[in-house]
N, C-alpha and C positions, 0 to 999 in steps of 0.2 A: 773712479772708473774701475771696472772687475778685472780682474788678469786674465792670463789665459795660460791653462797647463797644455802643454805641445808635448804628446809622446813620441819615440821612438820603438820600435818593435821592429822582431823579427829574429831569425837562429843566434847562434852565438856566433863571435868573428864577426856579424854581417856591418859590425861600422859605427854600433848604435851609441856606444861611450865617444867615440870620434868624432859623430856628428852632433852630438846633443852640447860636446864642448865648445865646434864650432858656433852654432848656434846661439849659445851663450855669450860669448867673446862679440859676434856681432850684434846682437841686441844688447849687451855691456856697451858697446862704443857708439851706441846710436843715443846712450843716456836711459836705457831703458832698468828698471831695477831685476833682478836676472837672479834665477836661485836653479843651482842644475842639482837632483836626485836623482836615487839611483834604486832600482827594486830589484832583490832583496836590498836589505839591508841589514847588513850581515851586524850591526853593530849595536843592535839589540838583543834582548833574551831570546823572543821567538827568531831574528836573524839567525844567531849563535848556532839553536836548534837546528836552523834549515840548514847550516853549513856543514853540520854534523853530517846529518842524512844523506847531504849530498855528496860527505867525505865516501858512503860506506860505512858510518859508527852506528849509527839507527836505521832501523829499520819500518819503515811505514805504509800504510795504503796508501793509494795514489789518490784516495778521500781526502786521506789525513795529509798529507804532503800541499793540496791544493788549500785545504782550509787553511796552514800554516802560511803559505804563501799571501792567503787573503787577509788572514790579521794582521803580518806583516805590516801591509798596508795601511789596512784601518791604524795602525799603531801611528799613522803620521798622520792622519782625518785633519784632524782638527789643527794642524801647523799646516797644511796644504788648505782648508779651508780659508784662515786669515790672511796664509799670504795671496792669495786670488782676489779677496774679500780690500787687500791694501796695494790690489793694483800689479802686485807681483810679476813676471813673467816664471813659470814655472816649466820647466825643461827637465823630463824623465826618461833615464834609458832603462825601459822597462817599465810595464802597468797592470790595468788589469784585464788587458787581450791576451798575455802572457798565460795567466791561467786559462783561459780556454782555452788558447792553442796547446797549452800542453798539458791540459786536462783531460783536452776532448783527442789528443794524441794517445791517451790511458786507455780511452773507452767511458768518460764520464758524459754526464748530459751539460750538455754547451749552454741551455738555457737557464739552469742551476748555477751555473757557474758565472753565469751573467748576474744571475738574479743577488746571490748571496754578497755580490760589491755592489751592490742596486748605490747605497747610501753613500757610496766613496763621490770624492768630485770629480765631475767627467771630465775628458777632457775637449778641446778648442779644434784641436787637431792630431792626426796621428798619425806617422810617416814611418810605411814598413818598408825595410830595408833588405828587400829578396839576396838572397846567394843559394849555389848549391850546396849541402850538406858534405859535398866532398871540397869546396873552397875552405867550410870551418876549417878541415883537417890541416887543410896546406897554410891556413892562417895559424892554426894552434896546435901543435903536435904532441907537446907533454903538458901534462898536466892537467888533463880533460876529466872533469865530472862524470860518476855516470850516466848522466843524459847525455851531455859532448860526444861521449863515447858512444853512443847508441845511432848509427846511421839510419836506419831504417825508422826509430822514434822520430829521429831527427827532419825524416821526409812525410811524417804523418803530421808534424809539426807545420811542417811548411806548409803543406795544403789547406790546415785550419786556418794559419794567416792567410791564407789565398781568399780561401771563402769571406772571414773577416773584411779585408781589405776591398770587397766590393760594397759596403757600408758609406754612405756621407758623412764627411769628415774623416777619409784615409786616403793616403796619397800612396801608391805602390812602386818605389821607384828597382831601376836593378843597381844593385850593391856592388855589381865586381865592377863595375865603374873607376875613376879616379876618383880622390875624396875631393878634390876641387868644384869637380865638377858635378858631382852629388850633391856639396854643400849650396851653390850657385842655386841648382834648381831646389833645394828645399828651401831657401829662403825667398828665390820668386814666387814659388806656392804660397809660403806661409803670407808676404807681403800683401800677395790679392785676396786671399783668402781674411784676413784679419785686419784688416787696412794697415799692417805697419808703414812706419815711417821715419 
């Protein structure tokens, strides 16, 4: 039987490492085989890169910053393909709606941005997790990227996932919620939605 990769998306703060744990932990205890990632992933060459950029140390176009973000990805293609391919349940805080929203927060064309991860494995489902750009701040006060930092990028952000999230197969819940009760209703969705059991 195929897995199913289940993203999370949406600003930063909005819950998405939180809920993609939850998530995991219950599909772990129902015997399900559970693999939770995370994009970027800072723990490769081109991560390392991105984390530079994002420090401040590099300087890049917002082409170049997106295309980094996309190989990123592709850098896991083929371990994300097998384990779907062996049934996996695959759980990501972060994907590839990340670059469009904050691509097409740049000014870049959304459909490129689509197009150029055409080959990555889609996902099953994908649950964005709405807050206000001024909640990130009160969730994370130091230590903020320069995107973090950028409120205005941050609300150009949000509307791309706005747009996004009227797509089949996205579920748009609001994030300033409890995480109880956020978690509850993502896993009633995913349940009807994917037959779990």
């Amino acid at each position: 039987m195929r897995g199913h990769l289940i993203v999370f998306e949406g600003l930063d703060q909005s819950g998405k490492q939180t809920q993609a744990e939850r998530l995991r932990d219950r599909l772990t205890a129902l015997d399900h085989k559970v693999r939770l990632v995370s994009f970027p992933d800072y723990n490769t060459h081109i991560g390392d890169e991105l984390a530079r950029a994002l420090a401040g140390e590099r300087e890049y176009s917002a082409e170049v910053m997106q295309l980094l973000y996309v190989a990123n990805r592709y850098e896991w293609r083929a371990a994300l393909q097998q384990m779907l391919a062996d049934g996996w349940f695959v759980v990501s805080d972060r994907y590839t709606a990340s670059s469009v929203a904050y691509g097409e927060a740049f000014g870049l064309d959304a459909a490129w941005l689509t197009d150029v991860q055409r080959f990555l494995p889609s996902p099953s489902a994908t649950v964005m997790l709405d807050i206000a750009p001024e909640t990130a701040v009160t969730r994370k006060s130091v230590d903020r990227d320069r995107y973090e930092r950028d409120l205005t990028l941050q609300a150009r952000v949000r509307d791309s996932y706005h747009r996004l999230a009227t797509r089949d197969g996205w579920l748009l819940l609001n994030g300033e919620r409890s995480k109880d009760e956020i978690a509850e209703e993502v896993f009633t969705h995913l349940a009807s939605r994917l037959g779990l059991q």
